[in-house]
C-alpha positions as CSV (number, residue, x, y, z in Angstrom):
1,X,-85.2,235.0,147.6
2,X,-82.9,237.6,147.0
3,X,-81.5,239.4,143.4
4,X,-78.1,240.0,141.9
5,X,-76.9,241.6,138.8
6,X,-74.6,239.6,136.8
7,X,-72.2,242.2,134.5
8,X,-70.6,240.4,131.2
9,X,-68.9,242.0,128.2
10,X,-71.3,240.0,125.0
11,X,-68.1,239.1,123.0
12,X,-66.9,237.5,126.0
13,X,-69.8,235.6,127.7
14,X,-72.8,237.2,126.5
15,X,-76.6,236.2,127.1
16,X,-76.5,233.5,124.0
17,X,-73.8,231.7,125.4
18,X,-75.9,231.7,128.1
19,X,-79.0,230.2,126.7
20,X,-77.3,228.1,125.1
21,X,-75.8,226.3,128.0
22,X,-79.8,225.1,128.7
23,X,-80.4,223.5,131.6
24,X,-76.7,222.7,133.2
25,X,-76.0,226.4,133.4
26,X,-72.3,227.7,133.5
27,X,-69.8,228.8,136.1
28,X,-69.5,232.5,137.1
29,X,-66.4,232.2,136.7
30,X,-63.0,234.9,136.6
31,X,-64.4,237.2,139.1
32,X,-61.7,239.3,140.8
33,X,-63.0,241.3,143.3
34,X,-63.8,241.0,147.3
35,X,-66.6,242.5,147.2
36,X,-68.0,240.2,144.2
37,X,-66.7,237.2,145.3
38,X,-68.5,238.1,149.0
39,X,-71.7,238.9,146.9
40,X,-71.7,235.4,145.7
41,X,-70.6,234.0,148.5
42,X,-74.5,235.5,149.6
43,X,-76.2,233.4,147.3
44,X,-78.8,231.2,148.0
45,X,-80.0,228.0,145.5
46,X,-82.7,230.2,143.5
47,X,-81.9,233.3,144.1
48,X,-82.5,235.5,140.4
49,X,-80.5,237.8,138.9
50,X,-80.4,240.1,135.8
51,X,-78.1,239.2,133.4
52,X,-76.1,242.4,131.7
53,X,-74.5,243.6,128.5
54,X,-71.9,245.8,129.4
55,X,-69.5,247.7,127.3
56,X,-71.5,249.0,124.2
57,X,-74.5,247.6,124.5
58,X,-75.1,248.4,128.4
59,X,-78.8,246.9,129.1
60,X,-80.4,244.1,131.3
61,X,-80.9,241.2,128.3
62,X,-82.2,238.5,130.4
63,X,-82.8,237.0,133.9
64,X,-80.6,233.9,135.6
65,X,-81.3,231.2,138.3
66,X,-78.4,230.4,140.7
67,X,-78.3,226.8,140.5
68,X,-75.0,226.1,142.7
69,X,-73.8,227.7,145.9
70,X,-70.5,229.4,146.2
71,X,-67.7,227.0,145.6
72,X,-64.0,227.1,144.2
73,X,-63.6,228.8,141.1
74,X,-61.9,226.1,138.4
75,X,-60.3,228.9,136.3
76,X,-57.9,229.5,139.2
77,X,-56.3,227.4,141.7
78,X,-55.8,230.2,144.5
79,X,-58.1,229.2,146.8
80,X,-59.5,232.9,147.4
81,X,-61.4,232.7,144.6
82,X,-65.0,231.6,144.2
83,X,-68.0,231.5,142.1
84,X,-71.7,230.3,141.8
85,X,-73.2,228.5,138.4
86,X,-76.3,230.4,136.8
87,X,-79.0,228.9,134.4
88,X,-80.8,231.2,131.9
89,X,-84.7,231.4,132.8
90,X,-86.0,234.2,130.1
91,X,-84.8,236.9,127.9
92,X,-86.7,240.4,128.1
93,X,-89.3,241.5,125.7
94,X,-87.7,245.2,125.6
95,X,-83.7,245.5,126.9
96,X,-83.8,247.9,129.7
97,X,-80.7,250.3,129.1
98,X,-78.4,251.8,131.5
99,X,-79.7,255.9,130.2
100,X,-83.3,254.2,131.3
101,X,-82.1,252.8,135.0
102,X,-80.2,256.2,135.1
103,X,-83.0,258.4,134.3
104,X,-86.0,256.5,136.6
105,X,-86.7,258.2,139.8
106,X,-86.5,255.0,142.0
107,X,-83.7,253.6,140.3
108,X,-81.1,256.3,141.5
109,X,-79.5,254.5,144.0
110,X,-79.1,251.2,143.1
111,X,-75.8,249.5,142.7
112,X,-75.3,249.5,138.9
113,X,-75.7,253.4,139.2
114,X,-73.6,254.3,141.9
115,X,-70.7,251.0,141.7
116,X,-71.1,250.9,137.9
117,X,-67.5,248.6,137.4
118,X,-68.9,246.0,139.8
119,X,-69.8,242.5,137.9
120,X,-72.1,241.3,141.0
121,X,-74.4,243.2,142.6
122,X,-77.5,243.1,144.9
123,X,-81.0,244.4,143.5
124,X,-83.4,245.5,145.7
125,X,-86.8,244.2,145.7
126,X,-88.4,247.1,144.5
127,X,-85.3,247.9,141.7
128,X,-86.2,244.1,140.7
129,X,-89.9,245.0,140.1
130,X,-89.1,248.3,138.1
131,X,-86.9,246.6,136.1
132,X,-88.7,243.8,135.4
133,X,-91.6,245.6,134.3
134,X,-89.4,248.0,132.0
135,X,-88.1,244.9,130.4
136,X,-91.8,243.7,129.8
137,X,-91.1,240.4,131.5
138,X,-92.9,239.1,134.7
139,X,-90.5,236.2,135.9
């Protein structure tokens, strides 16, 4: 298994919309960038990934579940552009903010930090754990 970071402005798509989509999950949808795209063109059925608040808010709110495989993104018909479908699997107890993944010693290098206008990113195994347990949540 392998992590991600999925990056979403709340009034947009934020992590309600994404609970509330249950089960079925939601399209990634409108991404716009190679390097993204290739990202979730990585993706493998159950991979996790942290879900993001970016803009004001700027903090790790929850944790998805890809649940479909790269395929054509339906909000375009240029053929260039794909996505994967997530599924919420738990919010955090304590949102982990970007000052706190900033200011940890381990998390210094890690995509969010260095690439910060990427919407998908890898997570290391070890940046996973971190976060996870600054978030309170053992997934």
């Amino acid at each position: 298994m392998r992590y991600w970071l999925f990056k979403s402005e709340p009034d947009t798509w934020g992590w309600n919309h994404q609970l509330a989509k249950g089960e079925i999950g939601e399209e990634w949808n409108g991404v716009r960038n190679y390097q993204a795209r290739n990202f979730m063109r990585e993706m493998a059925l159950g991979d996790r990934g942290f879900f993001y608040h970016s803009q004001k808010e700027k903090a790790v709110v929850g944790v998805v579940e890809v649940i479909a495989t790269s395929h054509a993104d339906s909000t375009t018909d240029d053929p260039r552009w794909d996505c994967v479908d997530i599924k919420a699997v738990q919010s955090v107890v304590s949102p982990v903010s970007l000052g706190q993944i900033k200011s940890h010693p381990d998390l210094g290098e890690m995509v969010l930090v260095k690439s910060s206008r990427l919407s998908v990113q890898p997570v290391s195994d070890q940046e996973w754990r971190i976060i996870c347990d600054l978030a309170g949540i053992n997934p």
